[in-house]
Backbone atoms as SQL, in Angstrom:
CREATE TABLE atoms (id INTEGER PRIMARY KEY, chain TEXT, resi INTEGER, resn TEXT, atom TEXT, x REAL, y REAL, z REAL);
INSERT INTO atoms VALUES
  (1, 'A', 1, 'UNK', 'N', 0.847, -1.189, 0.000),
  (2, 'A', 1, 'UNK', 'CA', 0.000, 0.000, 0.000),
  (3, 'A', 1, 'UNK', 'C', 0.890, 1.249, 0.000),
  (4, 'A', 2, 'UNK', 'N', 0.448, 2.290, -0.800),
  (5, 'A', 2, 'UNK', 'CA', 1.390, 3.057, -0.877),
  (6, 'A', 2, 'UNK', 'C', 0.904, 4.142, 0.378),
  (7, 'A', 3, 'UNK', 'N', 2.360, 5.054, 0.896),
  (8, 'A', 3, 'UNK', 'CA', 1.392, 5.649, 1.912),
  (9, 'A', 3, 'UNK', 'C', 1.691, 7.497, 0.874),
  (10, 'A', 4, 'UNK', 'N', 0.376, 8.010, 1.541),
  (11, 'A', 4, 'UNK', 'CA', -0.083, 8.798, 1.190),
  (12, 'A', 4, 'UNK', 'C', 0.891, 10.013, 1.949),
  (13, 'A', 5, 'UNK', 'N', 1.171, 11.456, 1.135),
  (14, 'A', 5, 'UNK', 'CA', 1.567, 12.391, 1.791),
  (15, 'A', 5, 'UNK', 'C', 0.619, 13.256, 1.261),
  (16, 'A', 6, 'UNK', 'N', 0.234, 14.629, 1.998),
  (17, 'A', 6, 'UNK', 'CA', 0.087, 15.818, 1.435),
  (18, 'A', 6, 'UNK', 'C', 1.182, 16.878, 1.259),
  (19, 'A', 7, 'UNK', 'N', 1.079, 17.692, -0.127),
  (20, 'A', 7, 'UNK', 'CA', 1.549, 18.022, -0.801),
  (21, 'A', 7, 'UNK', 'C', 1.800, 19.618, -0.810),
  (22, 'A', 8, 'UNK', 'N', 2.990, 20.518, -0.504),
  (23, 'A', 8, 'UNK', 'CA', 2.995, 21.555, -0.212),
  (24, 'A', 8, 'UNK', 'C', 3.863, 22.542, -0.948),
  (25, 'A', 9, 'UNK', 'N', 3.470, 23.950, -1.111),
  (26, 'A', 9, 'UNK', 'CA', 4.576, 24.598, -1.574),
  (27, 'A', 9, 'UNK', 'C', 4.862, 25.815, -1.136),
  (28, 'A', 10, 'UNK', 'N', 6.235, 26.312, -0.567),
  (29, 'A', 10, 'UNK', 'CA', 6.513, 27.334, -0.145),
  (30, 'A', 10, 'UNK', 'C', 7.425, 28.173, -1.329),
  (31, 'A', 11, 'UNK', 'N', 6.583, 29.402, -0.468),
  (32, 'A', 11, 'UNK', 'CA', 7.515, 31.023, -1.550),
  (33, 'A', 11, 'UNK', 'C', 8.394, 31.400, -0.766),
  (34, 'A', 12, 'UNK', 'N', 9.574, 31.503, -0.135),
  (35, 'A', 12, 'UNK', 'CA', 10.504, 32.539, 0.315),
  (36, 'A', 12, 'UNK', 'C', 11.048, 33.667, -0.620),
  (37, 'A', 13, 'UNK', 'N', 11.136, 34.452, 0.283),
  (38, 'A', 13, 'UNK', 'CA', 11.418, 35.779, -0.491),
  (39, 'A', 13, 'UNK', 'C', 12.157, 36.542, 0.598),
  (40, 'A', 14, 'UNK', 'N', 13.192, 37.252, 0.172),
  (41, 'A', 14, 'UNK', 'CA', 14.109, 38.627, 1.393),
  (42, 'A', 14, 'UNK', 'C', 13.198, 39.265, 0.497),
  (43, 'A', 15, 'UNK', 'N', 12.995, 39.985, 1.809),
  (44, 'A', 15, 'UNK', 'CA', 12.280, 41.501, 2.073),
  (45, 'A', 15, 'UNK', 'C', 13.301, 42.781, 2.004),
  (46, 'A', 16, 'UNK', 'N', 14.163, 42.527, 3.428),
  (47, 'A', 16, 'UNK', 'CA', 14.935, 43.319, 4.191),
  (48, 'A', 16, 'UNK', 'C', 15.914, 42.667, 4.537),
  (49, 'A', 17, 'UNK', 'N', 17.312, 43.003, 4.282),
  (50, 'A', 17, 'UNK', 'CA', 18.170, 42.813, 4.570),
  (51, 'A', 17, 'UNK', 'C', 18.676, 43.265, 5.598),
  (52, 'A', 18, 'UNK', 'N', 19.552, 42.865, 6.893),
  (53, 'A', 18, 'UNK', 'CA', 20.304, 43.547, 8.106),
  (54, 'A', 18, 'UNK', 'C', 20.578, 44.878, 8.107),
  (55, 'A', 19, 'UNK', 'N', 21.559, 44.933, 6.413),
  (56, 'A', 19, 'UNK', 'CA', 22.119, 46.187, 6.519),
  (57, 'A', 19, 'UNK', 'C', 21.193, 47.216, 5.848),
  (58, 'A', 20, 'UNK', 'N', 20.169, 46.991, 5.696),
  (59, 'A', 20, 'UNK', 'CA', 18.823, 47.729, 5.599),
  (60, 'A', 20, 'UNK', 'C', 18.374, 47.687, 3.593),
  (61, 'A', 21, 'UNK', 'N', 19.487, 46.733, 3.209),
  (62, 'A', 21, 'UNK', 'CA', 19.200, 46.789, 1.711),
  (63, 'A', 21, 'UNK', 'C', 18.067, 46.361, 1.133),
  (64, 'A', 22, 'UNK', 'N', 17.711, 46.253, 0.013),
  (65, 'A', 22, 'UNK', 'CA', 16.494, 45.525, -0.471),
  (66, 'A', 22, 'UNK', 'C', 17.118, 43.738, -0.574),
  (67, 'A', 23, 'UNK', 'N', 16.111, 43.028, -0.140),
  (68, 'A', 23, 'UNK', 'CA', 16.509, 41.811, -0.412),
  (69, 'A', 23, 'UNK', 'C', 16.432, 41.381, -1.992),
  (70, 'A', 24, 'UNK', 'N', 17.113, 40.404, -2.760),
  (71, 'A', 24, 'UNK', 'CA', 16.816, 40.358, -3.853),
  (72, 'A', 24, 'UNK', 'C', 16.388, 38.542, -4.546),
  (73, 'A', 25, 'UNK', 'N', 16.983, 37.398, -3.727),
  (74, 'A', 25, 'UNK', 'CA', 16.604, 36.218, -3.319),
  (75, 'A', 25, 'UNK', 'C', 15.366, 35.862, -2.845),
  (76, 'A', 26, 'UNK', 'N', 15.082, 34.706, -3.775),
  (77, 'A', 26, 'UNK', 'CA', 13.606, 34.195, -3.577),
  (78, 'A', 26, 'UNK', 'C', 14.097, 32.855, -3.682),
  (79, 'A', 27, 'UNK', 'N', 13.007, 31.279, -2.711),
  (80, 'A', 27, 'UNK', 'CA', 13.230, 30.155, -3.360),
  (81, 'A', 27, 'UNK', 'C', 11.643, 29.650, -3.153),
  (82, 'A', 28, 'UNK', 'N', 11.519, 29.263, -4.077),
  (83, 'A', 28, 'UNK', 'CA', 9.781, 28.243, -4.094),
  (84, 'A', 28, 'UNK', 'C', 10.288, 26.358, -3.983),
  (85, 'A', 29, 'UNK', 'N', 9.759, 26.123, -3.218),
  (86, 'A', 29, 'UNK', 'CA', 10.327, 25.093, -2.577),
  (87, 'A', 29, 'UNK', 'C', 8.602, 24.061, -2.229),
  (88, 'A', 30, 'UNK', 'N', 8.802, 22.526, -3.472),
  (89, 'A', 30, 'UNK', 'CA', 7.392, 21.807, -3.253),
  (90, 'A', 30, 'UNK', 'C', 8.188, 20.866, -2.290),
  (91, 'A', 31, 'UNK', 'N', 6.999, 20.235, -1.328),
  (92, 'A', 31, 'UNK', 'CA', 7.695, 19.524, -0.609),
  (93, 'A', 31, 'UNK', 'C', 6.258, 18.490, 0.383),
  (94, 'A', 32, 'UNK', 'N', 6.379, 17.551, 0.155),
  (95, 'A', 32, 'UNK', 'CA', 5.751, 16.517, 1.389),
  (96, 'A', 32, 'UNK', 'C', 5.481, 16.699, 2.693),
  (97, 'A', 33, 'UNK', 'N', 4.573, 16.319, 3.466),
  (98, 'A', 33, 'UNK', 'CA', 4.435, 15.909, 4.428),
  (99, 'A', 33, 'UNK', 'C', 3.408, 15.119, 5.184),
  (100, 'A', 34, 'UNK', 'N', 3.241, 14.056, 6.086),
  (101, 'A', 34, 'UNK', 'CA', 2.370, 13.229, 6.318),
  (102, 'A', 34, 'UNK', 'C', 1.194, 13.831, 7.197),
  (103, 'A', 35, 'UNK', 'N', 1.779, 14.988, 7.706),
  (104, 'A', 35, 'UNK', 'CA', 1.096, 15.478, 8.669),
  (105, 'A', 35, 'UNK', 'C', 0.000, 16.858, 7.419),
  (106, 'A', 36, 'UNK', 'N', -1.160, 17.618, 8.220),
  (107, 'A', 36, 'UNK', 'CA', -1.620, 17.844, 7.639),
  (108, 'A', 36, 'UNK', 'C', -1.377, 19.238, 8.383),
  (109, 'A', 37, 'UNK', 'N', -0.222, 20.420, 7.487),
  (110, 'A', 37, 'UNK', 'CA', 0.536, 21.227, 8.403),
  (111, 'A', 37, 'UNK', 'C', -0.653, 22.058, 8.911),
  (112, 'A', 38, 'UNK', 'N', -1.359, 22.765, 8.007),
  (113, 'A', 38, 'UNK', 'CA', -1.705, 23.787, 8.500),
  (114, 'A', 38, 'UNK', 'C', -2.531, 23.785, 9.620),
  (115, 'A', 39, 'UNK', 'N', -3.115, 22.314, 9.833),
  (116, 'A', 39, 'UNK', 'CA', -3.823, 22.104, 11.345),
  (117, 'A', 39, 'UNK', 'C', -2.951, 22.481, 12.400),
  (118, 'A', 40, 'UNK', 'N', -1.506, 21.707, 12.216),
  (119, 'A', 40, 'UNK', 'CA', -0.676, 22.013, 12.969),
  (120, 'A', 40, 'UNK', 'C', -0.852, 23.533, 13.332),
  (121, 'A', 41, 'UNK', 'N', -0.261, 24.733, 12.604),
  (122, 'A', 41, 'UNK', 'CA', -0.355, 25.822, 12.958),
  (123, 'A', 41, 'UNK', 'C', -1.340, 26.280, 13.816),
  (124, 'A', 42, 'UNK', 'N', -2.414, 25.517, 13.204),
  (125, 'A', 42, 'UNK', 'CA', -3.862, 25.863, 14.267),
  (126, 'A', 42, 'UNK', 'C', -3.904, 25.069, 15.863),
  (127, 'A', 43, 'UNK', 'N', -3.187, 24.189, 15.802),
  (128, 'A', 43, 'UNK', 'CA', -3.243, 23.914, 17.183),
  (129, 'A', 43, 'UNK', 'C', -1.839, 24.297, 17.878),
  (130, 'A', 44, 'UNK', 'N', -0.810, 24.379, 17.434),
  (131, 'A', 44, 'UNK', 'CA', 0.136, 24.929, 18.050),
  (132, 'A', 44, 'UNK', 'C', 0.058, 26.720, 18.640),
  (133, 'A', 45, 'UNK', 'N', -0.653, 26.867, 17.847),
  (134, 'A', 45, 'UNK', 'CA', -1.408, 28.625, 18.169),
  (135, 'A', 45, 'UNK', 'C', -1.832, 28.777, 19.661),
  (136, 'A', 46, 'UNK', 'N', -2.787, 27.338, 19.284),
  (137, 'A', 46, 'UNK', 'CA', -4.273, 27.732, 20.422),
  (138, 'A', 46, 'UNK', 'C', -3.319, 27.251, 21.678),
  (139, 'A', 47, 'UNK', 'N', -2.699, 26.264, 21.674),
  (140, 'A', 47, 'UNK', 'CA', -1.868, 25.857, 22.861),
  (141, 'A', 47, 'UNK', 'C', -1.148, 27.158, 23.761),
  (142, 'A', 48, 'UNK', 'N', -0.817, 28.117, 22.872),
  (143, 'A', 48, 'UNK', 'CA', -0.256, 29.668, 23.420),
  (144, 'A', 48, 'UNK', 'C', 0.845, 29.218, 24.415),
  (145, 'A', 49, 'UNK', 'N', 1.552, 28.435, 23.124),
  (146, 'A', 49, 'UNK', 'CA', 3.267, 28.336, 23.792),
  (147, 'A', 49, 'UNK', 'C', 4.040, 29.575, 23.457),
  (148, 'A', 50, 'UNK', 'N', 3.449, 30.049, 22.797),
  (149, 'A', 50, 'UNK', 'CA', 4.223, 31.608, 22.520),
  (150, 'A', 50, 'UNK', 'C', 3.206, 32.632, 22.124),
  (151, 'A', 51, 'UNK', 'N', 3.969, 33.724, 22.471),
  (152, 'A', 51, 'UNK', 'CA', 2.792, 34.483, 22.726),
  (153, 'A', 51, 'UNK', 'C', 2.441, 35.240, 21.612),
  (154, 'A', 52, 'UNK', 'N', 2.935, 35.338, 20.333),
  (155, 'A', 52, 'UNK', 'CA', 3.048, 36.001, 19.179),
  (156, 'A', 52, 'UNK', 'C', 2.636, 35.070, 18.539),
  (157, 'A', 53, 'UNK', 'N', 1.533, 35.229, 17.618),
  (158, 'A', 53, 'UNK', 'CA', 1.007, 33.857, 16.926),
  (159, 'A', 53, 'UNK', 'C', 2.396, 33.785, 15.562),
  (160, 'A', 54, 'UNK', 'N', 2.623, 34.802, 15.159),
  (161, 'A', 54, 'UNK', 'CA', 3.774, 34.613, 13.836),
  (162, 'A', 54, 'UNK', 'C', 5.402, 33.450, 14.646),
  (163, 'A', 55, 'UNK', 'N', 5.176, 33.712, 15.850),
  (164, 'A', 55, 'UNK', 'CA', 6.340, 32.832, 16.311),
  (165, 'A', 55, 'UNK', 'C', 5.834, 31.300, 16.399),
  (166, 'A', 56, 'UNK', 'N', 4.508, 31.259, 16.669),
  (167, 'A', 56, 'UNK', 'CA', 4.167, 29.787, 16.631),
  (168, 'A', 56, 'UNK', 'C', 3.924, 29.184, 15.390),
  (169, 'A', 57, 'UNK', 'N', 3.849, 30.162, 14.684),
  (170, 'A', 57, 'UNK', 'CA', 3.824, 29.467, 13.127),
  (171, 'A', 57, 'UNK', 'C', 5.395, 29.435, 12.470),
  (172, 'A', 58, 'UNK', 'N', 6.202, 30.093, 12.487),
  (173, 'A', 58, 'UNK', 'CA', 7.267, 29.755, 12.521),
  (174, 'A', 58, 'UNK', 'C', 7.611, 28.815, 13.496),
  (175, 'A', 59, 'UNK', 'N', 7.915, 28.014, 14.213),
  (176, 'A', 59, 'UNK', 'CA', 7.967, 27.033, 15.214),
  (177, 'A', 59, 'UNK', 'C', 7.502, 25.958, 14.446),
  (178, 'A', 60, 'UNK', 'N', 6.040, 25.967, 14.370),
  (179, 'A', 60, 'UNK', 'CA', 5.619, 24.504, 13.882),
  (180, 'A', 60, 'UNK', 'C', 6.009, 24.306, 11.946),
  (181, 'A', 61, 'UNK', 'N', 6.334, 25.281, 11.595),
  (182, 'A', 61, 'UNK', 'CA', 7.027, 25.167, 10.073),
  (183, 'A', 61, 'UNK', 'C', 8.197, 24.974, 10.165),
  (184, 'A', 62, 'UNK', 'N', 8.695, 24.766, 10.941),
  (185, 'A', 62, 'UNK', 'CA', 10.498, 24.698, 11.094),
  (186, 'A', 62, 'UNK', 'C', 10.448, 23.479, 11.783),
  (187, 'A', 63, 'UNK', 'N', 9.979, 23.214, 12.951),
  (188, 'A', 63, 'UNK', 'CA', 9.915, 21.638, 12.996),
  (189, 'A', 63, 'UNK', 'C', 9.250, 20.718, 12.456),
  (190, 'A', 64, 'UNK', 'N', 8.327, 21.190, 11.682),
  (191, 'A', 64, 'UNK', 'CA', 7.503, 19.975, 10.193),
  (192, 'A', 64, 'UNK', 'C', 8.576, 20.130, 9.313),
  (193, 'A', 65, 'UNK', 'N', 9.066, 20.924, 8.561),
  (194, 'A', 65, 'UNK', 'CA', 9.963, 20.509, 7.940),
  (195, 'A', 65, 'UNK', 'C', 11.103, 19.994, 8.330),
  (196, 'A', 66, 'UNK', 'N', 11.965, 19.863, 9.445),
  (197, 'A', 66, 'UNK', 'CA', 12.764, 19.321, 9.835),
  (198, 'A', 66, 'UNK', 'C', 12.275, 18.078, 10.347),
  (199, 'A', 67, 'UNK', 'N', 11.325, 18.102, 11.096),
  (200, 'A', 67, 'UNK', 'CA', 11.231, 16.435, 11.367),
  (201, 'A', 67, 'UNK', 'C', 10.993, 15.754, 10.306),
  (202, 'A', 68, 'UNK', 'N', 10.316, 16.219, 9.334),
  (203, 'A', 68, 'UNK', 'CA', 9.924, 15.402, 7.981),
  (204, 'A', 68, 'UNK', 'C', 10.999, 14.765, 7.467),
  (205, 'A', 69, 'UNK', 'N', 12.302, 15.606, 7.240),
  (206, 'A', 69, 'UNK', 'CA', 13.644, 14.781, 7.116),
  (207, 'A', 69, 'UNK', 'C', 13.925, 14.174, 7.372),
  (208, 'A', 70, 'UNK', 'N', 13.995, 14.166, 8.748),
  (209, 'A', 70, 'UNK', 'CA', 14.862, 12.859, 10.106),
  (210, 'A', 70, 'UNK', 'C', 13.870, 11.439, 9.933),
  (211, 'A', 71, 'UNK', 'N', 12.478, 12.379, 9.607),
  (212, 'A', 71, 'UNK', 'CA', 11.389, 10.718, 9.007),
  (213, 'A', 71, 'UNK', 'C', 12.554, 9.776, 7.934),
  (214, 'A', 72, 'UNK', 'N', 12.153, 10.560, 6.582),
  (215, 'A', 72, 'UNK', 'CA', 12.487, 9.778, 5.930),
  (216, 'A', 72, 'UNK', 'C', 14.171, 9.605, 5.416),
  (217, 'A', 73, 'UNK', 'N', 14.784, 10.074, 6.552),
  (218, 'A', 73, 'UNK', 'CA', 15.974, 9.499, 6.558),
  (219, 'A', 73, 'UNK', 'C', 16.713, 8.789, 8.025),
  (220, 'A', 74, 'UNK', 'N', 15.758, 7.760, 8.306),
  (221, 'A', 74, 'UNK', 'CA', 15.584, 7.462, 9.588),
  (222, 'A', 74, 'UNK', 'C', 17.215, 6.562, 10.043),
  (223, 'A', 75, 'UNK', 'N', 17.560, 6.247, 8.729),
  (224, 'A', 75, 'UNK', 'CA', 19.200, 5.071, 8.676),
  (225, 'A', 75, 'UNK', 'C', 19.946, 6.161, 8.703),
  (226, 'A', 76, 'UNK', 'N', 20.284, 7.464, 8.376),
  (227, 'A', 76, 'UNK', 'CA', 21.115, 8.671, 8.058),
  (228, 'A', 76, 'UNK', 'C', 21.821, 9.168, 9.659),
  (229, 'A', 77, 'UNK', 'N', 23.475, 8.423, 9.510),
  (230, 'A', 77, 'UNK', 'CA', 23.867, 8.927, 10.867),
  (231, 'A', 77, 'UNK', 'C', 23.678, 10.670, 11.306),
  (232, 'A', 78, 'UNK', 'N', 22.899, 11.267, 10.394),
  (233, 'A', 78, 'UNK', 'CA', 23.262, 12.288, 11.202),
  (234, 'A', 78, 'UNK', 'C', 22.270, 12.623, 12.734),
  (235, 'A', 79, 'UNK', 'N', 21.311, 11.648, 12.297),
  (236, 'A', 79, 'UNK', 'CA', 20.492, 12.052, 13.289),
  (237, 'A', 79, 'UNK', 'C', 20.351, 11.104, 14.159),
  (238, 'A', 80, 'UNK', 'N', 21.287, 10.162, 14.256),
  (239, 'A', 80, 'UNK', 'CA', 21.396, 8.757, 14.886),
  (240, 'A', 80, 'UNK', 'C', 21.370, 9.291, 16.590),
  (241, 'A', 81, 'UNK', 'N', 21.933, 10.103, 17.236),
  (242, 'A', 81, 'UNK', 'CA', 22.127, 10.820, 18.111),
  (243, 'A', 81, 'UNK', 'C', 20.938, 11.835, 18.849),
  (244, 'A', 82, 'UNK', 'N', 20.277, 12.544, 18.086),
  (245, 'A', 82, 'UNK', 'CA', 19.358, 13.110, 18.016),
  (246, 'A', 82, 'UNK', 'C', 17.837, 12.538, 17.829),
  (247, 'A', 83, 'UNK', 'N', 17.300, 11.802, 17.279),
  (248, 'A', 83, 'UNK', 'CA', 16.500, 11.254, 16.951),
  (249, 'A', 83, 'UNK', 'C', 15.898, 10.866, 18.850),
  (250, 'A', 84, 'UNK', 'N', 16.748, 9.942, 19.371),
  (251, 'A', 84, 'UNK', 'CA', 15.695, 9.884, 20.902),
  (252, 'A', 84, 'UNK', 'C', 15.328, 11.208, 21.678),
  (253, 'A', 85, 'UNK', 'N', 16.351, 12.074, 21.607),
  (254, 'A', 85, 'UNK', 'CA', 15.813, 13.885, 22.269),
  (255, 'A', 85, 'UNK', 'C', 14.523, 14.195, 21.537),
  (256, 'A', 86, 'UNK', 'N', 14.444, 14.170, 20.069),
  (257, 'A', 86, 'UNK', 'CA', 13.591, 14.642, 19.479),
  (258, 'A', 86, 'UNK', 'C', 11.803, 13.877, 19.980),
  (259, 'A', 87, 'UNK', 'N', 12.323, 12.677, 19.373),
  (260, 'A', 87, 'UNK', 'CA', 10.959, 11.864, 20.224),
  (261, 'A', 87, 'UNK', 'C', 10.367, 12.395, 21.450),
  (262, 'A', 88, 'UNK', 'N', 11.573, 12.352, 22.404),
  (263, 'A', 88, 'UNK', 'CA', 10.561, 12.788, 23.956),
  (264, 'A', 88, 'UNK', 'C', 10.381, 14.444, 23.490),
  (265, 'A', 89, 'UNK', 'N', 10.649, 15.363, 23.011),
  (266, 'A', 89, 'UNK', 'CA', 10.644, 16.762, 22.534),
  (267, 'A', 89, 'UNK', 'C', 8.986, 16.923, 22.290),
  (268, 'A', 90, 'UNK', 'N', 8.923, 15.832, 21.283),
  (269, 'A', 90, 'UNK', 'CA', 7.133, 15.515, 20.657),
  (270, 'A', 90, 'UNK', 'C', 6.432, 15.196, 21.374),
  (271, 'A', 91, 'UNK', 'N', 6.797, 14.166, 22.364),
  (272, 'A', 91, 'UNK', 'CA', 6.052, 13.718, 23.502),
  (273, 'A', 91, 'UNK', 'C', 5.897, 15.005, 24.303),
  (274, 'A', 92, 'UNK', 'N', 6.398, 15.274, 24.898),
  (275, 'A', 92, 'UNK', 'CA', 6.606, 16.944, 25.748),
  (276, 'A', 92, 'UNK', 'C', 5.563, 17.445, 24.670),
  (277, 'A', 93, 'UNK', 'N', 5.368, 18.098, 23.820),
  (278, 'A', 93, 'UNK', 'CA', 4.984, 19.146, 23.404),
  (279, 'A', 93, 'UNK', 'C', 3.114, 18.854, 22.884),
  (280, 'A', 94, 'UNK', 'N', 3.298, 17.446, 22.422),
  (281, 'A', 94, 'UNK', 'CA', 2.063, 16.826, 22.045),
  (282, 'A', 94, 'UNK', 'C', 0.958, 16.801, 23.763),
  (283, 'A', 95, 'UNK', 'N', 1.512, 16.812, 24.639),
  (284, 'A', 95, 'UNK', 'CA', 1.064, 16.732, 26.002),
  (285, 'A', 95, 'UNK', 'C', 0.687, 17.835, 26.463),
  (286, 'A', 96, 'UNK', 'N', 0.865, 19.262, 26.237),
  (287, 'A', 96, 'UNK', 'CA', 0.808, 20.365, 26.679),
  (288, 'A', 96, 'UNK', 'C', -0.531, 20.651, 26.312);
């Protein structure tokens, strides 16, 4: 059985640069995931682990896409180390 992902695509774009320049870099980036993100955003919100909703959506887009990796590269030493922190991390956070 094949398993199913939903299907996503992000626009990045610089705005503003540090030294106050115009940004001029963009990347559009399609990409997988099993989870169905944007719920995520909606419940990581309501939980009010942070108090700025733009920080909790950054939060749960930065760890869906990063955990999505460590998924499907579960043999990949890099995360051989990391991978049990992360688990209880989810556990912790799925509990709140």
């Amino acid at each position: 059985m094949e398993k199913r992902n939903n299907t996503y695509q992000l626009d990045l774009k610089e705005l503003k640069l540090k030294d106050c320049s115009e940004g001029t870099k963009s990347l559009n980036l399609e990409f997988d995931n099993h989870d169905d993100i944007f719920n995520i955003f909606e419940v990581i919100k309501s939980k009010k682990i942070f108090e700025d909703e733009n920080t909790a959506t950054e939060f749960a887009l930065g760890l869906k896409l990063f955990t999505e990796v460590m998924l499907k590269n579960k043999q990949h030493p890099l995360f051989e180390e990391l991978r049990p922190a992360i688990m209880e991390f989810m556990k912790k956070l799925k509990s709140q």
